[in-house]
Structure formats: C-alpha cells, structure tokens
N, C-alpha and C positions, 0 to 999 in steps of 0.2 A: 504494500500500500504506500502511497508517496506521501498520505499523512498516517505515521504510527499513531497517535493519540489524539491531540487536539487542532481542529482546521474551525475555526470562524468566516462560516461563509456570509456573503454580504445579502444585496435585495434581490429580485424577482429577476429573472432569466426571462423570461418572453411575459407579455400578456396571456390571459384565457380568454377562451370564446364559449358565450353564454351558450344556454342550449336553445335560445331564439335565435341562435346564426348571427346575433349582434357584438362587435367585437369592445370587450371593454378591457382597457387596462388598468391595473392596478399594484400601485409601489408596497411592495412589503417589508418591512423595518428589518436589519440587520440582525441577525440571529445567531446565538454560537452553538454551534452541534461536537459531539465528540464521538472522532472514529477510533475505534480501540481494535486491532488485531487479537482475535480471543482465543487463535490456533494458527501456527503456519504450517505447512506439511514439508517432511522434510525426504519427499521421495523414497521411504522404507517401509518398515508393514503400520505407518497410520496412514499409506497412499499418496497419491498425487495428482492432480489437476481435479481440482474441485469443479468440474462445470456446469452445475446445476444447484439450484439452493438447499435451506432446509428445511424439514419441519420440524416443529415445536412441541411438545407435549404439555401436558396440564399442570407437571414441576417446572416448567421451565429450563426441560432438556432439549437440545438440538439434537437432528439426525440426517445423517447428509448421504451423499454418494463420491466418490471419484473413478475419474473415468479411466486411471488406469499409465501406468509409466511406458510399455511395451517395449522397455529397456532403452528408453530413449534418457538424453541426458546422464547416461551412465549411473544412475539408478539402475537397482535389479527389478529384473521384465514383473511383472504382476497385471490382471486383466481387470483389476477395480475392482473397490472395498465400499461396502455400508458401514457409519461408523455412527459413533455417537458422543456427544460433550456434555459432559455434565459439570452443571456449574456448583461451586464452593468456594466459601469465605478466601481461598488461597490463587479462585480462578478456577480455569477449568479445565478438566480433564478426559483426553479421548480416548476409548474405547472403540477396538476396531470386535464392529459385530460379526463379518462372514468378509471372507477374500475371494473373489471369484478368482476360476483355473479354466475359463473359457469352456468345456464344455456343459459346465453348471451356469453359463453364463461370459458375458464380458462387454466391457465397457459403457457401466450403467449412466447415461447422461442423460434420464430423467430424475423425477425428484420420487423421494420413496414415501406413500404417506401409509396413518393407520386405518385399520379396516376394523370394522363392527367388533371383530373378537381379540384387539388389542395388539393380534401382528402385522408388520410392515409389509407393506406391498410395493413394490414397481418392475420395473421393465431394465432391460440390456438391450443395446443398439445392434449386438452380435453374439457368437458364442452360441452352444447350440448345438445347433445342425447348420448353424453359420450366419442364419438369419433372427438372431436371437432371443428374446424369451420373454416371460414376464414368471415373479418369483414371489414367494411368500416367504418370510423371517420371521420364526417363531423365536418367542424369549424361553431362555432352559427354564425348566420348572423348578429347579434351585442351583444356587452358584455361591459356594463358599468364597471364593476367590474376588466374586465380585469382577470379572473380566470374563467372561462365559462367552463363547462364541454362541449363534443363534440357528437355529435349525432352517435350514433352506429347502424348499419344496416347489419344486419347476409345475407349475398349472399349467403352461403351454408352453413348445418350442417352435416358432415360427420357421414356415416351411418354404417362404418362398410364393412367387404366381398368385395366384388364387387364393394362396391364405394369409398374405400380407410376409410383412419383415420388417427386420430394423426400425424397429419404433423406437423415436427420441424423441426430447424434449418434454410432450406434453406431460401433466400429471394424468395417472386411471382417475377414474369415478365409481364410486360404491353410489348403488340404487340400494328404496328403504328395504328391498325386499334382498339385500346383501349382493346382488351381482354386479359384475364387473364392469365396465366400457373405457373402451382405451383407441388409438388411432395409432397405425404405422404408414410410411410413407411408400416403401416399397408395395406393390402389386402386381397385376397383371399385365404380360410383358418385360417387369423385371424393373422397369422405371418408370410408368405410367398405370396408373397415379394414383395410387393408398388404397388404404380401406377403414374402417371402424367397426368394430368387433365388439363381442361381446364374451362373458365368460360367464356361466350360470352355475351355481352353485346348487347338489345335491348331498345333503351331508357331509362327508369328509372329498368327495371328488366335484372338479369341474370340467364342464363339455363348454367347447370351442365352438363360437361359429362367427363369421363374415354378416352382419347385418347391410352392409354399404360397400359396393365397393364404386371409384369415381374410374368412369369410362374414358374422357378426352381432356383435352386441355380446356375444350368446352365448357366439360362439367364440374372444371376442379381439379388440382392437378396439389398431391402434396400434403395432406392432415394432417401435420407435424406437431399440432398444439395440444390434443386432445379435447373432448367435450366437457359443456357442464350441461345441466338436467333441470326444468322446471317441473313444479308441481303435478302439469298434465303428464309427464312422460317424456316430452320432449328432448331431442338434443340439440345443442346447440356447437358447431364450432370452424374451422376458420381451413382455406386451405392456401399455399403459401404463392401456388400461381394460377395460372386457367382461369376459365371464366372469361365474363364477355370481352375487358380489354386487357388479358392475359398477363393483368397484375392482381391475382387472386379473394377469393371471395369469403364472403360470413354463411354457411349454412345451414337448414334445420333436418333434422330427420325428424317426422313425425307416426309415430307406430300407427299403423293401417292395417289392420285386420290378418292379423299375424306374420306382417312384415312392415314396411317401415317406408316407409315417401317422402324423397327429397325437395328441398329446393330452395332456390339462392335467393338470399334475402336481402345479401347485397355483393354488389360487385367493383373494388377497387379499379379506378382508371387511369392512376399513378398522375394526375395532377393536384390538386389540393389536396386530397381526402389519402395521399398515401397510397401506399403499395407493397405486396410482399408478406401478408400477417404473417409471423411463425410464430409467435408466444401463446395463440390459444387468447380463451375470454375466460372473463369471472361475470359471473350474474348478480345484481343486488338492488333489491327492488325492480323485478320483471326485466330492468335495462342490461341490457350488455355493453362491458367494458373491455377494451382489446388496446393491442398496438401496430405499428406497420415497422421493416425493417428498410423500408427505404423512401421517397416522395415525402411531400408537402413543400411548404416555403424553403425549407434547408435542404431538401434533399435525403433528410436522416431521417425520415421517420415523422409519425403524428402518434397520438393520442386521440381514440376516440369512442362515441356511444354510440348506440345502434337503442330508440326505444319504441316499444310496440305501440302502433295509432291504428285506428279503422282503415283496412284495407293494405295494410303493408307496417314497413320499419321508416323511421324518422333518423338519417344519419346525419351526428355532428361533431367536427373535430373541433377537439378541447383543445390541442397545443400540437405544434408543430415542434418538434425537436432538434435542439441544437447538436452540431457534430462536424464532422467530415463527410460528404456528400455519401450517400451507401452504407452510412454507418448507424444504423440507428437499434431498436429494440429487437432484441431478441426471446425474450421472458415476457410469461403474464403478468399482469398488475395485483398488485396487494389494497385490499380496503382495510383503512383505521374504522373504530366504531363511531367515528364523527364521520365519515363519507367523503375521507380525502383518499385519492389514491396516490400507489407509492411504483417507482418503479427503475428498471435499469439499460443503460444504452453502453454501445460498443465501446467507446472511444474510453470508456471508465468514470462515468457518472451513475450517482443516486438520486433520481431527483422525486419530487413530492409535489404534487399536485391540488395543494388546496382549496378543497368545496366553501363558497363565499356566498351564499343566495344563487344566484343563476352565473357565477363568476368563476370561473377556475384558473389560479393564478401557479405558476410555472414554478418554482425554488429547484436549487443544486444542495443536495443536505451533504456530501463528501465524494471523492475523486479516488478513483482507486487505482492501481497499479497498472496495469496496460487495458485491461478491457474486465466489462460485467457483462454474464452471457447469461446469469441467473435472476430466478423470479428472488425476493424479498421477503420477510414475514414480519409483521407489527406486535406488539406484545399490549396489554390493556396500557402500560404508560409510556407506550409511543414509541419505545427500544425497536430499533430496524435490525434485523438479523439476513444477512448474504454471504454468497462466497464469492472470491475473485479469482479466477482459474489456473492464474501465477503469470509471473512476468518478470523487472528489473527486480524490483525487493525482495519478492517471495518468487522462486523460479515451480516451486510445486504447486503455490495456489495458499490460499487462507483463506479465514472463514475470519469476518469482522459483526460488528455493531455498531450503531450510530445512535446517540442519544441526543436526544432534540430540548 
C-alpha cells in the first residue's frame, strides 16, 4: 500500500448525478481516513495475490481467497489458499483454512461467502478436470490446536461446452430454499458466451444443471459477475460484452414454468452510460446497483442504477470515474446501512459514494499499491475491509482497512 497507516484525503473527486438525470454538484469538507495494512502475504503457505475481497462474519473475522503463486516470483508453486484473520487486542492473525493442489481445485478469484449451514462456499477459475469447480469448506468439529485445516467437498467440477467453466469473479447466491446460483464465462464453443447455473440441494448431495446458457454476442457474451435474486425469484445480473452495441448488458432470468426466460433490460452503448460491467450488481430496495470497467466522461468507468418503472428499467449514472482511460471497476459495490455505496477501481482507488437526498457525491477514502480488483465490505461503524493483489510494497498482495 503507498499509505501504510495514515493518508488524509481532501474534498469530493467529481460531482453526483441525481436520479432525475439533473447534474448537481457538491463540495465535501476535508476528511481524515486511516489505511492500516492488517496482513501482507509473504508468498509461502499464508499464499499470495489476494485478488478478490473478503467476507466478514458476525465476530468480526475476515475470510478471503488467493489466487495462487504458480511459482512465479520465486515463491514455491501453490494453486491458492482460503484463509482466514482473526482479529485480537495484538492484531490479527491468519489462519490458512484448505491449500488447493489443483485437482481439488485452483486458483480461487472469486470471493468465498457463508451458506445457510455455516460452511464457506465459492468457486476456482481452474483445476479440476481443468475447467474448475465450485467447493464447500466445512469447519472441523473440534480443533485443539486452534489452526485446523477445513474439510473440502467438490459439489461440481466444471466440464467445459455445455456445462460452463472457469467461473470468476462473481460471488454464488444461496436461495431461501438453500440452492445455489452462480455464473461462468466459459460455454458453448469454448469462448462464446457463459452460462448461469444452478446447484440444488438434496440432503447431503447436489445435482448440477445449466439454467441459461447466452447464445451470441447478441445475447450476451461473458456473466463474469454472478447474480442476485429478488423476492419473486428473479435473477438479476450483468454480462461483460454482446448485446445491442456490443459493450455488454444488465439481464433478468425470470422462472417460466419450469424453466427460466431471458431478457435485456438494459444495454451499455459505451458512450455516457459506460461499458464492459464485470463486477456483477447488488440489489437494495428493488434498485440495482452495478459498475462499468470502461466508458463514461473518463473513459474509466461509471457508476450506476438500473430502477424498476411501468413498463421497463429507468437507467442512471451516479459518477463517472476517474483513472486512466480502460481502467476502471472491476468488483461489485458494497452498501453502508445509511445507503452510501463503497467501491474499487484499477488504477488503486477506494472510493465512497455518498447518498445526499437525490445527490451522490464522488470521495477517494485511500490509494492502494498498484491496482484494487476487489469488491469491499462495510462493518456497522463504517470500517472498509479489501485486498490489494500486490505490487511495489506488498509484491504478494495485502489485505487493509480504512477507517473513516
């Protein structure tokens, strides 16, 4: 990180744009945040390149992924570790829960979250049968030691064609009734274009099937983000090209009588409104919140809503982001319980998006090491939690905080 401890950032980085389309700007007073490094990794068995965030638990433990050394940098080879930090009066301390050996898996660069019965779930990008996997992380049912490795159980090993591959990035989705939904980018033909899957749970096993798969550039080219799910059933989620001017679209699946019916609810034209989603959306209150990894006024990327009216979606970008042209978001956004969102760009920015009435105003909360390619998590007193992947400071990657 280029700030170990403390970085005092100053006022507002861009204006917001209302959600009436009316552009208002507003100065925000000079604010001091403090970035604390809470973990570096030092390329040995606590892993290396953190490229995906973490999650949090109800103590206020972290749990992350890395994607893995593959004996690069002169580190020994290793295919990526689930690990976990626990915080204490002295700091905190990491616990590597399960080390993938690529055929259990390999290089996990999405995020792992928990499932109804208290074990970790996510996905590997490979490993396998080559095209790789999505996994369950049971905690041992006791551990003197207190450093216990955690039981790994392969649900599926993707095949490839037809039955999808190499899923990254987004997070799964648990429905109330416990099953799975998850998106990979590989499909049919081998590079054209994803699918979104599902996993159904019968007692201790679960069956596999292809809900979606996207036909042309047409129809979508790319699901890298994963879905979220309203009330009705619905999914919701993003694909990163294709569509009508083949700078990628926001989609729904909607369940149709025992299958599932697409369609584009909106389609990026890589002029104002952005281009390129890969971080996926978050829902909150009916609206959907997303990002673009390239377009708008900078060229880096926007910020924006997608909210449901009579007869379609009502889209409006909140902020245009700043960067280097091409360089913009790659992760989903995080909501505080005040309705600000929080989020990360290429170039090595935190930035915060604060809800003002119909006003959303732009802040930099800290700067990280070479590039943030992960989502963020909020705590109830505002504590930001991400990783940085590694670069000049940290060549393995670290995991920080930002206190606001």
């Amino acid at each position: 990180m280029k700030s170990k401890k403390t970085a005092t950032i100053g006022s507002s980085l861009l204006c917001g744009v209302a959600i009436a389309a009316l552009l208002l700007c507003v100065e925000l007073p000079a604010r001091a945040q403090t970035l604390t490094t809470i973990h570096s990794f030092n390329g040995g068995l606590d892993g290396s390149y953190p490229g995906t965030g973490v999650t949090r638990d109800a103590a206020g433990n972290l749990y992350g992924t890395t994607v893995g050394s593959f004996g690069r940098g002169g580190v020994p080879s290793n295919r990526g570790t689930v690990y976990k930090l626990t915080h204490a009066e002295s700091g905190w301390g990491i616990t590597q829960l399960h080390l993938f050996n690529f055929f259990d898996g390999s290089g996990p660069i999405s995020r792992v979250i928990f499932g109804p019965d208290g074990a970790l779930y996510g996905t590997t990008s490979s490993g396998g049968n080559g095209y790789g996997i999505v996994y369950r992380l049971q905690p041992p049912i006791s551990c003197r030691s207190g450093n216990c490795p955690w039981t790994e159980t392969i649900l599926h090993a993707f095949q490839g064609g037809g039955d999808g591959g190499n899923p990254s990035g987004g997070d799964l989705l648990f429905d109330q009734q416990g099953n799975i939904y998850g998106t990979a980018g590989l499909g049919v033909g081998g590079s054209c274009c994803g699918v979104v899957y599902k996993l159904t749970r019968s007692g201790q096993s679960w069956s596999y099937s292809v809900i979606y798969t996207f036909q042309s550039e047409d129809d979508g080219d790319g699901p890298d983000g994963g879905v979220v799910q309203d009330a009705s059933g619905n999914l919701y989620g993003t694909t990163f090209g294709g569509g009508g001017y083949r700078s990628g679209t926001v989609f729904e699946l909607t369940p149709s009588g025992g299958g599932w019916t697409k369609s584009v609810i909106y389609n990026f034209t890589n002029s104002g409104d952005g281009a390129n989603p890969l971080g996926g959306l978050i829902r909150e209150n009916f609206v959907l919140y997303g990002t673009t990894r390239s377009g708008g006024q900078y060229g880096a990327g926007t910020v924006y809503a997608l909210t449901p009216a009579t007869g379609g979606w009502i889209f409006t970008e909140l902020a245009s982001l700043p960067g280097l042209a091409g360089e913009g978001s790659f992760a989903a956004l995080a909501m505080d319980d005040a309705g600000n969102l929080y989020g990360t760009t290429w170039p090595g920015i935190v930035f915060k998006l604060t809800h003002s009435g119909s006003n959303w105003i732009l802040t930099q909360l800290g700067q990280g090491d070479t590039g943030m390619t992960s989502s963020v998590v909020v705590d109830n007193n505002g504590v930001v939690y991400g990783t940085d992947p590694g670069g000049r400071d940290y060549p393995y990657g670290a995991v920080f905080e930002i206190t606001q």
